[in-house]
MARTOR-742880 format. One record per residue (C-alpha): residue in three letters; x, y, z; residue number from 0. Coordinates in steps of 0.1 Angstrom, whole numbers, plus 5000, padded with zeros to 4 digits. Each point is the difference from the previous one (the first is absolute). Layout:
N
residuo = ALA; east = X; north = Y; up = Z; num = NUM $
...
This chain:
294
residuo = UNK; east = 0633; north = 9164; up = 5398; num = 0 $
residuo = UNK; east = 4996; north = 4980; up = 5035; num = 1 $
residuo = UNK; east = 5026; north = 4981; up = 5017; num = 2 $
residuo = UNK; east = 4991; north = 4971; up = 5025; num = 3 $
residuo = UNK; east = 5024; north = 4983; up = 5019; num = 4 $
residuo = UNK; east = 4985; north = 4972; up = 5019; num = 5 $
residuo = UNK; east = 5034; north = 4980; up = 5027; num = 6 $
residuo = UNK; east = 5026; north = 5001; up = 4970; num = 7 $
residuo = UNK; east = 4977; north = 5002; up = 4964; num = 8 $
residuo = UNK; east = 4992; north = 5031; up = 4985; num = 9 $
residuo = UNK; east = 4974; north = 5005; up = 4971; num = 10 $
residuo = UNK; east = 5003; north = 5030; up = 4975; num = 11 $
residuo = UNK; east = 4960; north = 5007; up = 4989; num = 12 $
residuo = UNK; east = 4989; north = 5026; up = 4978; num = 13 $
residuo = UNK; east = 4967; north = 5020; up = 5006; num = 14 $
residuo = UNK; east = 4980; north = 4972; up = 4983; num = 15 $
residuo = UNK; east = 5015; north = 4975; up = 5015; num = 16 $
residuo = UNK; east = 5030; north = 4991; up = 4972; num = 17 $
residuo = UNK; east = 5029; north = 4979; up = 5022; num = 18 $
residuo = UNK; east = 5029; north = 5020; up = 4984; num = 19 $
residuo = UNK; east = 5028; north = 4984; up = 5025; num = 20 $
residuo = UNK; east = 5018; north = 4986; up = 4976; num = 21 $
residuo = UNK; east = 5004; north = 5030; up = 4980; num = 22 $
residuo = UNK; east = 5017; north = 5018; up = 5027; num = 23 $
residuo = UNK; east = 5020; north = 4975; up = 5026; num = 24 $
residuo = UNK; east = 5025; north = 5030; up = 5012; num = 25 $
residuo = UNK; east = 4965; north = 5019; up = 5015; num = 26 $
residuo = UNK; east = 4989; north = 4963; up = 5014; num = 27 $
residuo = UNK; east = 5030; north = 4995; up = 5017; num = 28 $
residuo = UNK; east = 5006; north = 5034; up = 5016; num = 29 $
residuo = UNK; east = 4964; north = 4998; up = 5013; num = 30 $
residuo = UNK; east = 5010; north = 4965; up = 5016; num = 31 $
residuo = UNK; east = 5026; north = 5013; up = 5018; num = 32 $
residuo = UNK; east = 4981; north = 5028; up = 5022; num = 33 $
residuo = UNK; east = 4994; north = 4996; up = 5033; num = 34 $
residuo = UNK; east = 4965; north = 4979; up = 5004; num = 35 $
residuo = UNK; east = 4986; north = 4964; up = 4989; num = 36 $
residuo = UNK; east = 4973; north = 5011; up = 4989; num = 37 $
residuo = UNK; east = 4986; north = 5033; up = 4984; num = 38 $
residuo = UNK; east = 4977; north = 5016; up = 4973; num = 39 $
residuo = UNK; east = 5016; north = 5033; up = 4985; num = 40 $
residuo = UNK; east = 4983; north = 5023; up = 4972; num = 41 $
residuo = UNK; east = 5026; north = 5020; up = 4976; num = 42 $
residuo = UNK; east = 5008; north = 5009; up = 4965; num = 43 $
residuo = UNK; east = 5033; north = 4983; up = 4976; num = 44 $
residuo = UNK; east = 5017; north = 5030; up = 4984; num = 45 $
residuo = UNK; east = 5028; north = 5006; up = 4976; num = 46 $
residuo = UNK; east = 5019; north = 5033; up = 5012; num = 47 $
residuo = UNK; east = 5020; north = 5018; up = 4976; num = 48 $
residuo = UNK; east = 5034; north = 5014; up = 5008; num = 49 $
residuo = UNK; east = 4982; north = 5035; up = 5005; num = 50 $
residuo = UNK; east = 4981; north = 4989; up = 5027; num = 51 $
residuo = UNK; east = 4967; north = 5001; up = 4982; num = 52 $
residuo = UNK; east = 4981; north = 4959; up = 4996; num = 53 $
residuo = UNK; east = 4990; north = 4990; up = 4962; num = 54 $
residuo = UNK; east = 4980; north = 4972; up = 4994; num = 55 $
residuo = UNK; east = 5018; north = 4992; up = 4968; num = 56 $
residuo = UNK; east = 5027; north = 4988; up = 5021; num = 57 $
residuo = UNK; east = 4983; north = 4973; up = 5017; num = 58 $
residuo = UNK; east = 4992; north = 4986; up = 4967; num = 59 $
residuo = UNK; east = 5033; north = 5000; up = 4986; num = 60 $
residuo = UNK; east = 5016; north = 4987; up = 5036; num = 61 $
residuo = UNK; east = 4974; north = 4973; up = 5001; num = 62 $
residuo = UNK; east = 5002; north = 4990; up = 4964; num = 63 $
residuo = UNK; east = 5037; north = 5001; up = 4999; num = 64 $
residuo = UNK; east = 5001; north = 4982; up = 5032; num = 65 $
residuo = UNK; east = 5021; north = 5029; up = 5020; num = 66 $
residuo = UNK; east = 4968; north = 4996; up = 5025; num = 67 $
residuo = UNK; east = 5025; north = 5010; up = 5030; num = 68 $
residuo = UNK; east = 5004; north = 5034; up = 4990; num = 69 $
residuo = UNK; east = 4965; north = 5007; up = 5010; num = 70 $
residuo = UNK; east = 4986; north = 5017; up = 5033; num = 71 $
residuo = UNK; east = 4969; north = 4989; up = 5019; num = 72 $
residuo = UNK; east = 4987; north = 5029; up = 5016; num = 73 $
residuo = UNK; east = 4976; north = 4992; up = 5025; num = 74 $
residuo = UNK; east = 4975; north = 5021; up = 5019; num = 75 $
residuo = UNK; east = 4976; north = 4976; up = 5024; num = 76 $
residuo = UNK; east = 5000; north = 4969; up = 5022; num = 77 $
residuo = UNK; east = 4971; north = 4981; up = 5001; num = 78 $
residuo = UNK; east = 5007; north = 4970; up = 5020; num = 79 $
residuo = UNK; east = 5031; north = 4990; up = 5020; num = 80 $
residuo = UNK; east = 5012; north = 4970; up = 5025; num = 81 $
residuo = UNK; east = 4963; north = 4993; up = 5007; num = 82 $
residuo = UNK; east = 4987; north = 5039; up = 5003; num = 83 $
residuo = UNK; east = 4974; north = 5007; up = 4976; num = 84 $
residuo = UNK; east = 5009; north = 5036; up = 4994; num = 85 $
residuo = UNK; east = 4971; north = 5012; up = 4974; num = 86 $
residuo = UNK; east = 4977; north = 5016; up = 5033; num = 87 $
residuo = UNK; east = 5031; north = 5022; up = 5009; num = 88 $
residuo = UNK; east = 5001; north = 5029; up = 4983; num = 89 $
residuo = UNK; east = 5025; north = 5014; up = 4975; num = 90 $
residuo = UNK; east = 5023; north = 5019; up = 5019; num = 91 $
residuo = UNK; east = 5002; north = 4972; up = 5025; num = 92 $
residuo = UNK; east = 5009; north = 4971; up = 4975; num = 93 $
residuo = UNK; east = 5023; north = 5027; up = 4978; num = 94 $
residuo = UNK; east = 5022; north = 4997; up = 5032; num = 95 $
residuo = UNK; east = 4998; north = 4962; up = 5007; num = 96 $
residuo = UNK; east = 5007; north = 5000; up = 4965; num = 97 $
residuo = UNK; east = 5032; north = 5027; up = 5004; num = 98 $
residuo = UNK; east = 5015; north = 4980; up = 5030; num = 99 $
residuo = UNK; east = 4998; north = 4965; up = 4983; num = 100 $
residuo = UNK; east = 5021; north = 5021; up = 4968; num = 101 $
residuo = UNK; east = 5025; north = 5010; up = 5020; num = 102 $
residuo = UNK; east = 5028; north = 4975; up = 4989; num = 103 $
residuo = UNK; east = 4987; north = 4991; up = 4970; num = 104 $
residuo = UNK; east = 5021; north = 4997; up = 4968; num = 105 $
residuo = UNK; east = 5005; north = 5025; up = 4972; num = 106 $
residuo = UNK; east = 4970; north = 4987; up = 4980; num = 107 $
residuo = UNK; east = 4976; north = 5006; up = 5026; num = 108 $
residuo = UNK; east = 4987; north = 5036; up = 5010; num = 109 $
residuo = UNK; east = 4976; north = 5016; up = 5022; num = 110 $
residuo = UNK; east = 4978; north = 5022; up = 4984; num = 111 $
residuo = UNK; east = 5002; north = 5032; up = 5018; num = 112 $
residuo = UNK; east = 4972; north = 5025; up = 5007; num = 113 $
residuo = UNK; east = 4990; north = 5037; up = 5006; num = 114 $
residuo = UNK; east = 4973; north = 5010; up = 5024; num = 115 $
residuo = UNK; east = 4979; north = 5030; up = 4988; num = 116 $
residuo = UNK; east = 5008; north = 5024; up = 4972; num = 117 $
residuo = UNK; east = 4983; north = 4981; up = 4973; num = 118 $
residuo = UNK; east = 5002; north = 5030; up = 4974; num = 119 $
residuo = UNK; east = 5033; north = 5009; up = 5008; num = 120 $
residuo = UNK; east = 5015; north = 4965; up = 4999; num = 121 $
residuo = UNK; east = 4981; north = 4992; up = 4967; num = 122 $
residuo = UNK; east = 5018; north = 5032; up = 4983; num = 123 $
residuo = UNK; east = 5036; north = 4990; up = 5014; num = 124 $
residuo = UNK; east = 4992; north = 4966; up = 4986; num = 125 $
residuo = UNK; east = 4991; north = 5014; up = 4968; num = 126 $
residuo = UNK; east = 5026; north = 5023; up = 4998; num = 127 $
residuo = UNK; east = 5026; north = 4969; up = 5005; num = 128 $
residuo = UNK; east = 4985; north = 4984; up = 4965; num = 129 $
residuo = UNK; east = 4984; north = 4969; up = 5021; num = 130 $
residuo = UNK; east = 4969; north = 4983; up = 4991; num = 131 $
residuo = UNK; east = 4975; north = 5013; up = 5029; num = 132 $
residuo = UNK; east = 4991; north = 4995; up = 5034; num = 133 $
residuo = UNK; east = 4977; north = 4977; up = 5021; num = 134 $
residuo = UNK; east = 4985; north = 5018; up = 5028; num = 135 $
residuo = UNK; east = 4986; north = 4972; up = 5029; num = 136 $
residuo = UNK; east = 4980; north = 5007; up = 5032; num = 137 $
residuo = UNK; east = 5024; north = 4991; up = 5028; num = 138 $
residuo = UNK; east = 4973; north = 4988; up = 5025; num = 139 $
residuo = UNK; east = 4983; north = 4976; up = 4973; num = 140 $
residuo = UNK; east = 5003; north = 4958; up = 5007; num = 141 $
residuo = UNK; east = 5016; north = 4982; up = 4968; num = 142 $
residuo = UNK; east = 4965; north = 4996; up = 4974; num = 143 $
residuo = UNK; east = 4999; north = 4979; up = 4968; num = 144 $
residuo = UNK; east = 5002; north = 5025; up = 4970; num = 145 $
residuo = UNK; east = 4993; north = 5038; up = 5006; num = 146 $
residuo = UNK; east = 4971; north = 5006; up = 5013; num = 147 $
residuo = UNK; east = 5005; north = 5035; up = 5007; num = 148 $
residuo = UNK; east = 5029; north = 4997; up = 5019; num = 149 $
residuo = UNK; east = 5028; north = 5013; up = 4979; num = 150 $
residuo = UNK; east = 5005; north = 5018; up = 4969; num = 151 $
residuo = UNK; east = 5024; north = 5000; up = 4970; num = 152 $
residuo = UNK; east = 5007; north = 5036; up = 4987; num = 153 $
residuo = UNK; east = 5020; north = 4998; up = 4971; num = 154 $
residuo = UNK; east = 5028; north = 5025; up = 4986; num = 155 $
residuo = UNK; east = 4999; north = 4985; up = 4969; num = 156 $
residuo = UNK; east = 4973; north = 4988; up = 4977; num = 157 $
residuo = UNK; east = 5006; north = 4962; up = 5001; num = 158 $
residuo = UNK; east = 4978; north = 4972; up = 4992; num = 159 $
residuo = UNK; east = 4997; north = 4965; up = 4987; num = 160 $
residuo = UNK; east = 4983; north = 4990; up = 4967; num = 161 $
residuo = UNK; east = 4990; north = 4969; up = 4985; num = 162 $
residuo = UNK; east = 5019; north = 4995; up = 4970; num = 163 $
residuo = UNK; east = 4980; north = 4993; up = 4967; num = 164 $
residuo = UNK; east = 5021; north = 5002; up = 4973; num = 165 $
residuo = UNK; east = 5034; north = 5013; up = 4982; num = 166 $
residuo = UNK; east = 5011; north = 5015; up = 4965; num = 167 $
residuo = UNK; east = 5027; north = 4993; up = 4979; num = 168 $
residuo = UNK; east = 5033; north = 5017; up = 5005; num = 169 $
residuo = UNK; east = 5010; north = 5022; up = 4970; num = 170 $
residuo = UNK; east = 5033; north = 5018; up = 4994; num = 171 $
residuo = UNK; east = 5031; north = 4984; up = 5023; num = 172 $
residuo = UNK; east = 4978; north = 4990; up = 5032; num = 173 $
residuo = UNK; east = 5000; north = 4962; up = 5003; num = 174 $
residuo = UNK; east = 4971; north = 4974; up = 5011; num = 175 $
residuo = UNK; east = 4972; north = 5024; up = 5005; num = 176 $
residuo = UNK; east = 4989; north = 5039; up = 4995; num = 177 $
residuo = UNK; east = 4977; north = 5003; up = 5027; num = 178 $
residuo = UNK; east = 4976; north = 4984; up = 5027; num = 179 $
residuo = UNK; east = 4961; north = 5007; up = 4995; num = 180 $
residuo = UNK; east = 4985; north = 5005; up = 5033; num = 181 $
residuo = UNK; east = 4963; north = 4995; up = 5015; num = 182 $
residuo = UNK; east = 4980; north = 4995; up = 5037; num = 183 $
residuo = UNK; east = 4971; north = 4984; up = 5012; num = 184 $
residuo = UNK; east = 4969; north = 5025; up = 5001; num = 185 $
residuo = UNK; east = 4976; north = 4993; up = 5028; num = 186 $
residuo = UNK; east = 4980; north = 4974; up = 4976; num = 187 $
residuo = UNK; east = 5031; north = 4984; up = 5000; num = 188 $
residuo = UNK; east = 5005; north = 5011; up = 4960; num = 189 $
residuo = UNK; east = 5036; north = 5011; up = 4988; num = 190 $
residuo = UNK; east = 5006; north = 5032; up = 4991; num = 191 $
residuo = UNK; east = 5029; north = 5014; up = 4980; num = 192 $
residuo = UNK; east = 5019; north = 5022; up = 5021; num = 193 $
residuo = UNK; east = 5029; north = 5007; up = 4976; num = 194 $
residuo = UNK; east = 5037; north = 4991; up = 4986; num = 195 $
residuo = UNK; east = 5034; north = 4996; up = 5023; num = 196 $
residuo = UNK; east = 5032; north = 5007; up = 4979; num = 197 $
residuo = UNK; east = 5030; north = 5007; up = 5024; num = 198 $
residuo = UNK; east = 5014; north = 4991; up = 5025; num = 199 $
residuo = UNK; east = 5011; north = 4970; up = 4984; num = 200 $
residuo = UNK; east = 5036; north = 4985; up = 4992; num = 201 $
residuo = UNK; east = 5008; north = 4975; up = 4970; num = 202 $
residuo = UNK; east = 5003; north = 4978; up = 5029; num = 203 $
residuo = UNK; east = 4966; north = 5007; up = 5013; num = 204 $
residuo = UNK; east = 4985; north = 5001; up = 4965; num = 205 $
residuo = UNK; east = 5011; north = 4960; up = 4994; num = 206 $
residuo = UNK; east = 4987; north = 4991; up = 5033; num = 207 $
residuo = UNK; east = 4967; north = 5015; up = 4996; num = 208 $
residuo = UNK; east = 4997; north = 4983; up = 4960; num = 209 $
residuo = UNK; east = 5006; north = 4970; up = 5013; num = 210 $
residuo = UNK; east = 4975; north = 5000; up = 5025; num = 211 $
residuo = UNK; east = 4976; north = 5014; up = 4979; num = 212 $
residuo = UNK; east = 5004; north = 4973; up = 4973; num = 213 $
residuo = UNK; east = 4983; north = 4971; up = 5017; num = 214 $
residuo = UNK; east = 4969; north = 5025; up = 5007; num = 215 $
residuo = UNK; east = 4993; north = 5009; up = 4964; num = 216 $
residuo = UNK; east = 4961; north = 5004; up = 4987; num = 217 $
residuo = UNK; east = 4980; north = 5006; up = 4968; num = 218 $
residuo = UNK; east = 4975; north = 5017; up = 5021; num = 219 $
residuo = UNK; east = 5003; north = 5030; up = 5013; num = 220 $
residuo = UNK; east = 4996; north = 5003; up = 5038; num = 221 $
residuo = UNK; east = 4983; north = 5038; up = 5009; num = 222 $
residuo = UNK; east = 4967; north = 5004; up = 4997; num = 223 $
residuo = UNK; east = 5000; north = 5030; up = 4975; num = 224 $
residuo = UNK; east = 5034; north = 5007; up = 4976; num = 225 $
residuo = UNK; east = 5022; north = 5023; up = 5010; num = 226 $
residuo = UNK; east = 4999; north = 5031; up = 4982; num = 227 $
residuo = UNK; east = 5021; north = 5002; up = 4972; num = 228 $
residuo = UNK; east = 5017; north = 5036; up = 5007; num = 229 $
residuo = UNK; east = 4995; north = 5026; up = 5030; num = 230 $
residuo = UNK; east = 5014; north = 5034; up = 5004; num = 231 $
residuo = UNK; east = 5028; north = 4980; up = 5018; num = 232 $
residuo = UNK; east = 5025; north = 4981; up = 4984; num = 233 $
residuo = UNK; east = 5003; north = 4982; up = 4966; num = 234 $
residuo = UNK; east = 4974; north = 4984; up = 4986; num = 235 $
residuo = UNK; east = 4989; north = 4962; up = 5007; num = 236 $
residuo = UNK; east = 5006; north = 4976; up = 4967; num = 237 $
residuo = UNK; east = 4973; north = 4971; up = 5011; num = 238 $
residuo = UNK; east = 5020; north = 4980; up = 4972; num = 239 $
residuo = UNK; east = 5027; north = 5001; up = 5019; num = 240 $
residuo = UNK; east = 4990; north = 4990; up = 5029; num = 241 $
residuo = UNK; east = 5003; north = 4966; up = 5019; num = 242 $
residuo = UNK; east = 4971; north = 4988; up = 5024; num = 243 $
residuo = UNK; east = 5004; north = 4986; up = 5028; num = 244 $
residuo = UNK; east = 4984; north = 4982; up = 5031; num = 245 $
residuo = UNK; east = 4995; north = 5023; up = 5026; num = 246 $
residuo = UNK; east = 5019; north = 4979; up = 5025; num = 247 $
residuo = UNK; east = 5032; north = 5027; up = 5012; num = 248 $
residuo = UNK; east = 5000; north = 5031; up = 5015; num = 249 $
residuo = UNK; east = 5024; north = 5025; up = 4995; num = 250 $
residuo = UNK; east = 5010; north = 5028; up = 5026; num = 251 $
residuo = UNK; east = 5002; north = 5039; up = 4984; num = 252 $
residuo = UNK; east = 5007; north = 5032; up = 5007; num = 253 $
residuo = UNK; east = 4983; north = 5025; up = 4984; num = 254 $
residuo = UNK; east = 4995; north = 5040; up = 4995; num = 255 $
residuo = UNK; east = 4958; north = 5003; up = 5004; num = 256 $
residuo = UNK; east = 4967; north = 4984; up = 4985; num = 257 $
residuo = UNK; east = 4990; north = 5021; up = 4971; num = 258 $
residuo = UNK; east = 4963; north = 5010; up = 4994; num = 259 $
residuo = UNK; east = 4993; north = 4969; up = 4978; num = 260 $
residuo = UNK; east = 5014; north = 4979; up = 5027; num = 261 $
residuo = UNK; east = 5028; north = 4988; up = 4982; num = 262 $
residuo = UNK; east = 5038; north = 5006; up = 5023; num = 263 $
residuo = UNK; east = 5029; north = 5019; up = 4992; num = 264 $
residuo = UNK; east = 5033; north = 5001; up = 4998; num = 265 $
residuo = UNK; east = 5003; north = 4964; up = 5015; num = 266 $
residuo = UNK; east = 5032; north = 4982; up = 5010; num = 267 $
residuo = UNK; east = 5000; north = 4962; up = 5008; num = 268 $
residuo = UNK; east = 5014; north = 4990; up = 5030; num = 269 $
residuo = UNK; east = 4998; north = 4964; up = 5004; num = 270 $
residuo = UNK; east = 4973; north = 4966; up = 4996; num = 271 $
residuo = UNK; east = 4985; north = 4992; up = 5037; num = 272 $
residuo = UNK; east = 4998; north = 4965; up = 5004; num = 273 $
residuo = UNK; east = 4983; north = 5002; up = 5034; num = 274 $
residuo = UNK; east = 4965; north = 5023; up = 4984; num = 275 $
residuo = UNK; east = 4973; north = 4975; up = 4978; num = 276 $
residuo = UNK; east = 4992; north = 5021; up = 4970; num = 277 $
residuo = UNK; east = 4964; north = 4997; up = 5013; num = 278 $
residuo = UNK; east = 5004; north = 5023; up = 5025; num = 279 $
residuo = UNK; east = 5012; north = 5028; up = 4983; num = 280 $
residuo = UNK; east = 4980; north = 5033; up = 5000; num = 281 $
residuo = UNK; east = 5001; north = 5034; up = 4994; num = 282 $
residuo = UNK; east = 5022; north = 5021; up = 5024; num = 283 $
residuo = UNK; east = 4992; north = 5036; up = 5002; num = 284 $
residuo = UNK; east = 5026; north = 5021; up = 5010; num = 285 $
residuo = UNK; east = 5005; north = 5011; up = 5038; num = 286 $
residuo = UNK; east = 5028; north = 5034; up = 4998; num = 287 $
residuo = UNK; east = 4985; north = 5024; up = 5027; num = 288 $
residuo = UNK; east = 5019; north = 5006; up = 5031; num = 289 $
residuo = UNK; east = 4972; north = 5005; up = 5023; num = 290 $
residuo = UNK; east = 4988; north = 4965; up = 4989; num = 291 $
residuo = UNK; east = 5031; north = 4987; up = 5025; num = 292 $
residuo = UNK; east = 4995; north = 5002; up = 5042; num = 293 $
């Protein structure tokens, strides 16, 4: 998420753009009350459990039950600030322009921290403490639009997001739905079926997702080939029982590994983004290698 604060107003954005201001007015107003009139910072909203490790499932739930204050905005660059374009600096340099105007900042503002060097070693500590991954930046680079070589995301955990395409029919004493049918974009933009998420998700999680799903409900089925009706993996799929749907959400997992008939497993939802268009979603392949982090 970006911040800008331009002489009093401050404007929440999402990567493509989304104003999400109103959905979070305690972030708004903390970043109103640092120490410039105007400024352009770069961060990311997180939900921190009470054992110190972030989970996107609770920025869904704060922001849905309206508890938006109990979020954190970490933020790690300034781009622009009282008239300075900043982007040309590099890193390092804006990390600490960015540090000093933190300083005072309230509770729901932090500076993201770094480590120089060490890439391996901090990638297995990070591991080792059950987080998601690292992101590993050159500190001489000037602020770029998108990547462009210039960081990298090494994750600890397979995580990815997938368009969903459908869901089956509870059975037994699970309410609203069994589980979500899952599918990406190939590079001729056709869906693929990627597989089935079926934890990770509370009774009140389960109603939520039904009723978003409703409105989204087709006859016609939205991969480009059916999925496969059993795999060495899991239960097998009952098409009869399964409800199509526009491709329009995407769903966040975890998940243990791609099999060989690229289908996941073991998969745990994590949450809906609202901020990714289901058009975007590919294929991730998994990055776990420690020399893959500087």
């Amino acid at each position: 998420m970006m911040a800008r604060l331009d002489r009093g107003p401050v404007k929440l954005l999402t990567r493509t753009g989304l104003d999400w201001t109103h959905k979070y007015p305690a972030i708004a107003k903390a970043v109103a009350a640092l120490d410039a009139r105007q400024a352009y910072l770069d961060g990311e909203l997180c939900g921190v459990g009470p054992d110190g490790i972030t989970s996107f499932n609770i920025v869904q739930l704060a922001s849905d039950r309206g508890n938006a204050a109990a979020l954190v905005f970490f933020l790690f660059d300034l781009l622009y600030l009282d008239g300075e374009d900043l982007r040309p600096r590099p890193l390092i340099e804006r990390k600490e322009r960015l540090r000093t105007l933190l300083a005072n900042a309230g509770p729901c503002l932090r500076y993201s921290d770094h480590v120089i060097g060490q890439g391996p070693a901090f990638y297995d500590q990070a591991c080792g403490m059950h987080v998601e991954g690292i992101v590993s930046k050159r500190i001489d680079a000037p602020y770029t639009p998108g990547n462009r070589g210039l960081w990298r995301k090494v994750k600890c955990l397979n995580r990815a997001e997938f368009v969903v395409v459908g869901w089956t029919a509870p059975e037994g004493r699970r309410p609203y739905l069994g589980t979500l049918l899952l599918g990406y974009y190939d590079p001729d933009a056709k869906l693929i079926y990627a597989g089935r998420a079926g934890t990770g998700m509370n009774d009140a999680e389960l109603q939520r997702l039904w009723r978003r799903l409703q409105p989204l409900g087709t006859d016609k089925m939205p991969l480009e080939v059916p999925p496969p009706r059993s795999t060495r993996f899991g239960s097998p799929l009952v098409l009869s029982r399964v409800h199509w749907v526009r491709p329009e959400l995407v769903a966040e997992v975890k998940f243990l590994s791609w099999t060989e008939d690229n289908l996941l497993r073991q998969v745990v939802y994590e949450g809906l983004r609202e901020d990714k268009p289901a058009k975007e979603v590919r294929q991730e392949v998994p990055r776990r290698k420690s020399g893959d982090a500087n």
